[in-house]
C-alpha positions as CSV (number, residue, x, y, z in Angstrom):
1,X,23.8,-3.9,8.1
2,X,21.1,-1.1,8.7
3,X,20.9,1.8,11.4
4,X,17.8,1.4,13.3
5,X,14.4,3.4,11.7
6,X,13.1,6.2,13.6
7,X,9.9,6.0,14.5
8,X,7.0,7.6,16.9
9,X,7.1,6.8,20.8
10,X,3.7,6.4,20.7
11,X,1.0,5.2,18.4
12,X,-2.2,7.0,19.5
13,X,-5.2,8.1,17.2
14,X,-3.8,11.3,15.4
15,X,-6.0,14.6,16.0
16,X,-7.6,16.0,14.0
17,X,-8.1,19.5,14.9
18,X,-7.4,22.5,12.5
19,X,-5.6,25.1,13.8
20,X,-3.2,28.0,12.4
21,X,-0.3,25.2,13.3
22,X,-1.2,22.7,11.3
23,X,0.4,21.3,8.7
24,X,-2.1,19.4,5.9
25,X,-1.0,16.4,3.5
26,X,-4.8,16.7,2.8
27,X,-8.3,18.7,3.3
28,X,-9.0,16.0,5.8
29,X,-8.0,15.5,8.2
30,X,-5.7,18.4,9.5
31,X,-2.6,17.7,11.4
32,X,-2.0,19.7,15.1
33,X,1.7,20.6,15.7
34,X,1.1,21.1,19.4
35,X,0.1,17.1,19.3
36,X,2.2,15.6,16.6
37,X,5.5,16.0,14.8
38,X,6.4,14.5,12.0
39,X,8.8,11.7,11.7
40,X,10.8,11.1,9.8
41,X,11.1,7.3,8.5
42,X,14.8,6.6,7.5
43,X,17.3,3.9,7.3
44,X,20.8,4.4,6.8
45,X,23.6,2.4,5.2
46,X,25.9,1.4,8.2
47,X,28.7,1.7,5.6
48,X,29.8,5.3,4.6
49,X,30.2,6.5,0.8
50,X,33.8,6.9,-0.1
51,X,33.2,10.5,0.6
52,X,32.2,9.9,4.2
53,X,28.8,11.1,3.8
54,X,26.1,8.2,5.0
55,X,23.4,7.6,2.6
56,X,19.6,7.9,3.5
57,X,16.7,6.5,1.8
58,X,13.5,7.5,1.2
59,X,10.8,5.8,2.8
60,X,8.0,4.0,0.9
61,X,4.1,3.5,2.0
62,X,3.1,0.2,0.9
63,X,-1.0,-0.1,1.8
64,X,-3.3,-2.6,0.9
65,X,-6.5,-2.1,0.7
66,X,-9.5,-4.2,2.0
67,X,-12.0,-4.6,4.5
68,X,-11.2,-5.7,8.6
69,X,-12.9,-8.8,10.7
70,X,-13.0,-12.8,9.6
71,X,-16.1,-12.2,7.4
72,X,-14.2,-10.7,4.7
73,X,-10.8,-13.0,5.2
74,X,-10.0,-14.5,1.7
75,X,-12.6,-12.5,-0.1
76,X,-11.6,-10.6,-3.7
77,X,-12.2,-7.4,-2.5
78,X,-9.5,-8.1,0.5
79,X,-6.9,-9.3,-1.9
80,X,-4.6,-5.8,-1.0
81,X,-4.6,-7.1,2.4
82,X,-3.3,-10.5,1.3
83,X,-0.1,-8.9,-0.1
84,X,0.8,-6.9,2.6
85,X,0.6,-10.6,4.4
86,X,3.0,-11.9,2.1
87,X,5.4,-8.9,2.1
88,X,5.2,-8.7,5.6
89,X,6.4,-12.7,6.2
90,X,8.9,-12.8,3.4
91,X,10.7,-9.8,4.2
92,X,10.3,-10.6,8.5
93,X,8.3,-7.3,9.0
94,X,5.8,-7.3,12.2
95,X,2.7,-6.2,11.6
96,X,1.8,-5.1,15.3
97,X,0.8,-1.5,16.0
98,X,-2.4,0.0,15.5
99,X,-1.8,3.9,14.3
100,X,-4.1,5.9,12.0
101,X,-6.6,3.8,12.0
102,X,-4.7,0.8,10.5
103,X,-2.6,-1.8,11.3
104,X,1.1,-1.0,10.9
105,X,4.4,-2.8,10.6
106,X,7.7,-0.9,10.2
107,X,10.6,-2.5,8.7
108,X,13.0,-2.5,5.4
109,X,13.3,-3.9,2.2
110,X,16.9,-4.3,1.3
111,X,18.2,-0.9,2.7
112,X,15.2,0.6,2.0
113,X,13.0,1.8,4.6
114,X,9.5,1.0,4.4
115,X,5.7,1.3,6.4
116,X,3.2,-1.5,5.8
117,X,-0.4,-0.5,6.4
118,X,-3.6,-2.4,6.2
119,X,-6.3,0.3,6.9
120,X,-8.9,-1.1,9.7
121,X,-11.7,1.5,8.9
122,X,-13.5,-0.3,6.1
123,X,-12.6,0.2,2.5
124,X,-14.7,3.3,1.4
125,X,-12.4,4.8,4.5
126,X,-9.3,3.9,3.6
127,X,-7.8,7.1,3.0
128,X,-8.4,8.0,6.9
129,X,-5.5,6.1,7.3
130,X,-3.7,6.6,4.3
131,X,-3.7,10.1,4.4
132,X,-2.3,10.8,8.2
133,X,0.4,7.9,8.1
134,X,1.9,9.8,5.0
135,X,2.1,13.2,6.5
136,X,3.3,11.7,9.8
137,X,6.6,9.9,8.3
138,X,6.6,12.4,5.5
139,X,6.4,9.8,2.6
140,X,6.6,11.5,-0.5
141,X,3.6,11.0,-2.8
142,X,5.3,9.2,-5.5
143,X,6.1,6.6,-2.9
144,X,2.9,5.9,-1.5
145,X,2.0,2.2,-3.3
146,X,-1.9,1.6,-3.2
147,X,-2.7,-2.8,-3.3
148,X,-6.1,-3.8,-4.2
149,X,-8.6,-5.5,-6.1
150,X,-9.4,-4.6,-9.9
151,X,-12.0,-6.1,-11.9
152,X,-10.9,-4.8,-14.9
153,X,-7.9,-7.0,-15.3
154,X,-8.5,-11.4,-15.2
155,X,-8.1,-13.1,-12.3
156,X,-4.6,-13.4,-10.7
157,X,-3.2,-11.1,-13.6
158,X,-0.8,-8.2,-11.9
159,X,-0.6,-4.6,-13.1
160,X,2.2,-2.2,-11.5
161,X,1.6,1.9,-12.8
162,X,3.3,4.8,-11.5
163,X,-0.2,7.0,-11.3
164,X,-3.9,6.8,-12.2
165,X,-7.6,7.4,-11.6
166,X,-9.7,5.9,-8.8
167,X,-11.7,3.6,-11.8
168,X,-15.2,3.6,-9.8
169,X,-12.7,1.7,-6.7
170,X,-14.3,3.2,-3.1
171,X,-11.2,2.9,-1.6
172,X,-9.0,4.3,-3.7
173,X,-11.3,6.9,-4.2
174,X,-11.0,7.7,-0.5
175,X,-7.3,7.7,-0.8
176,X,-7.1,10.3,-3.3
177,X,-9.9,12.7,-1.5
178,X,-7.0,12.2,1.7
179,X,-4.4,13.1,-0.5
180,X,-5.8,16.5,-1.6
181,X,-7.3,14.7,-4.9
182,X,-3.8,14.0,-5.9
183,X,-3.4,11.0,-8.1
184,X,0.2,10.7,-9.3
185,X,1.2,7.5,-6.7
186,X,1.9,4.3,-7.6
187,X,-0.4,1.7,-7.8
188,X,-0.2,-2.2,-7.5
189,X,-3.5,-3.7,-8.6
190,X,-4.2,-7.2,-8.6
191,X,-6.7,-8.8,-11.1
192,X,-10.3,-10.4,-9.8
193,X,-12.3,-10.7,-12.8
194,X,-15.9,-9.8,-13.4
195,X,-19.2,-10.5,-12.2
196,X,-20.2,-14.0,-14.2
197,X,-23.7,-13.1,-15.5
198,X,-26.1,-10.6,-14.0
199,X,-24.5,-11.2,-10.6
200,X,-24.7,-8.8,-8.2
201,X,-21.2,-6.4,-7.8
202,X,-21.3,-6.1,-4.1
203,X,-22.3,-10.2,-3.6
204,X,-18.9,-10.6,-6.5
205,X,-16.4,-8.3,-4.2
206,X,-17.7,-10.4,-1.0
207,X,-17.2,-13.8,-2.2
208,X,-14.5,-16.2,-1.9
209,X,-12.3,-17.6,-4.8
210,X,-13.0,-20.8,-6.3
211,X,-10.1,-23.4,-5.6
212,X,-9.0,-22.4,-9.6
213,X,-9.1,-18.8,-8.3
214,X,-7.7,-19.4,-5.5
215,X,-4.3,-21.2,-7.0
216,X,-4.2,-18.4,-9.7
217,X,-4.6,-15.3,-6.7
218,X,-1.7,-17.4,-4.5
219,X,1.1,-17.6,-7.3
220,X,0.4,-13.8,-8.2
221,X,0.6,-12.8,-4.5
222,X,4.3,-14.3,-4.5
223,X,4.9,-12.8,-8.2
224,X,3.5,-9.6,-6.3
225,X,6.2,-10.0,-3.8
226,X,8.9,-10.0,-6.0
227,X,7.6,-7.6,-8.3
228,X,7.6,-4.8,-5.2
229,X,11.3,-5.7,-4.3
230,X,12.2,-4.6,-7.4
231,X,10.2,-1.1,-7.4
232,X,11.5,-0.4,-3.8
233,X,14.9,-1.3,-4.9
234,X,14.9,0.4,-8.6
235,X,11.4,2.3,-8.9
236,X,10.1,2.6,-12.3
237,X,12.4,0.9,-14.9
238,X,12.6,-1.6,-17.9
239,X,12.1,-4.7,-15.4
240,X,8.5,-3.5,-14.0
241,X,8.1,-2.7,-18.0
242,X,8.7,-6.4,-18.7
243,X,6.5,-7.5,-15.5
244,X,4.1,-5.7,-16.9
245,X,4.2,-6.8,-20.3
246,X,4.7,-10.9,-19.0
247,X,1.4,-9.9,-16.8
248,X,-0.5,-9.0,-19.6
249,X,-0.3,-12.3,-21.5
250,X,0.0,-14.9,-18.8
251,X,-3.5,-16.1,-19.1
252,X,-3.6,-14.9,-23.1
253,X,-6.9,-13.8,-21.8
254,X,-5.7,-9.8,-22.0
C-alpha cells in the first residue's frame, strides 16, 4: 500500500519568463519562482523501515516520443507514443492532464513513483515538454527515460541504454537542447527498420506497419513493458544486460 503522490493543484502552461528568480533545468525555457514551485513527485512506503524512518523513491520520467492527431496514429515514427499506451493500461495509470505541452498521467510502478508524458507539440519540439515537466517534479536526469523510433536497429528489436547521442533523431535532439545539451539519460529505443530502396525518409517515418510489422512492433511493445518494470524497479543491472543481449538476436538479423 502507497501514500498518495504529491502533485501540482493546477496544470496550466508553465512560463516562461527569465528573471533573477528563476531556477533553469535548461537554456530554454526558464522557470519563474513567483509562478511555479517545484514539486516534488514521491511515493512513500505505507510500511516503515525497522528503524522507523519511511522510505521515499525517486521519481522517474517515462516520455515517449511521437507526433499528436489521428494522421500519425500507428505510424513508425509514433511508436514512443504506443508504449506509453501500453504502460499506462497495464500498470492502470490515467493519462488525463495536459501540462507542459504534453499529455500527462501520474501514477506508480510497484512503489515507485512515476510521470508518463506524450509530448503534444510535434516531435522536433519535444523537449518543450520534456524539459519543464523535469524541472517541475525535480526528476533527476538519470531518470528521465526517452521512448522512440530507431531505424538503426530491425523492426520490433528493443534496445535499453543508460545514455547516448541524439543519432540524427529531431526529437531527441530537442530533448537534449531542453536539457542543457545533457545526454547521460536513459533511453528506450524501439527498432523500425530502414527505408526499403530509394524511399523517401520522411514518407518511411509517416507510414504505417505492414500486418508482419505490425505483429513484430505489438509483441515488442509488451516485451517493452516488462522490460521498464524492471529498470524502475532495479535500474541498470545484469537483467536489462540479458534483455539486451536476447534483443540483439531475436530476429538473428543484428
Amino acid at each position: 500500500m502507497l501514500y498518495a503522490i504529491s502533485a501540482p493543484k493546477t496544470c496550466t502552461p508553465i512560463a516562461t519568463t527569465t528573471t533573477s528568480s528563476s531556477i533553469c533545468y535548461s537554456r530554454r525555457p526558464c522557470f519563474n519562482l513567483r509562478y511555479l514551485a517545484p514539486t516534488r513527485l514521491r511515493v512513500s512506503a505505507s510500511l516503515p523501515e525497522p528503524n522507523g524512518a519511511k522510505v521515499e523513491y525517486t521519481p522517474w520520467l517515462i516520455v515517449g516520443l511521437g507526433n499528436p492527431g489521428n494522421r500519425y496514429h500507428g505510424t513508425r515514427h509514433n511508436v514512443g507514443f504506443e508504449m506509453i499506451d501500453s504502460i499506462s493500461q497495464a500498470e492502470g495509470i490515467a493519462m488525463n492532464t495536459i501540462q507542459s505541452k504534453a499529455l500527462v498521467g501520474i501514477g506508480s510502478i510497484g512503489e515507485v513513483p512515476v510521470l508518463l508524458a506524450k509530448p503534444q507539440a510535434y516531435m522536433n519540439y519535444s523537449g518543450e515538454s520534456v524539459g519543464p515537466l523535469a524541472a517541475y517534479y525535480r526528476v533527476p536526469l538519470r531518470h528521465i527515460l526517452l521512448v522512440y523510433d530507431e531505424m538503426s536497429l530491425p523492426n520490433g528489436v528493443l534496445r535499453i541504454q543508460p545514455k547516448g547521442g541524439h543519432g540524427h533523431h529531431n526529437g531527441v535532439k530537442s530533448v537534449m537542447e531542453h536539457l542543457d545539451g545533457r545526454r547521460e539519460f536513459p533511453r528506450f529505443c524501439i527498432g523500425i527498420g530502414n527505408p526499403p530502396g530509394t524511399m523517401d525518409l520522411k514518407a518511411f517515418l509517416l507510414q504505417k506497419f505492414s500486418s508482419v510489422e505490425r505483429e513484430q512492433i505489438d509483441a515488442a511493445v509488451e516485451q517493452g513493458v516488462e522490460a521498464v518494470r524492471a529498470l524502475i524497479g532495479e535500474g541498470f543491472n545484469s537483467r536489462i544486460t540479458r534483455f539486451n543481449l536476447g534483443q540483439k538476436y531475436k530476429y538473428h538479423k543484428v
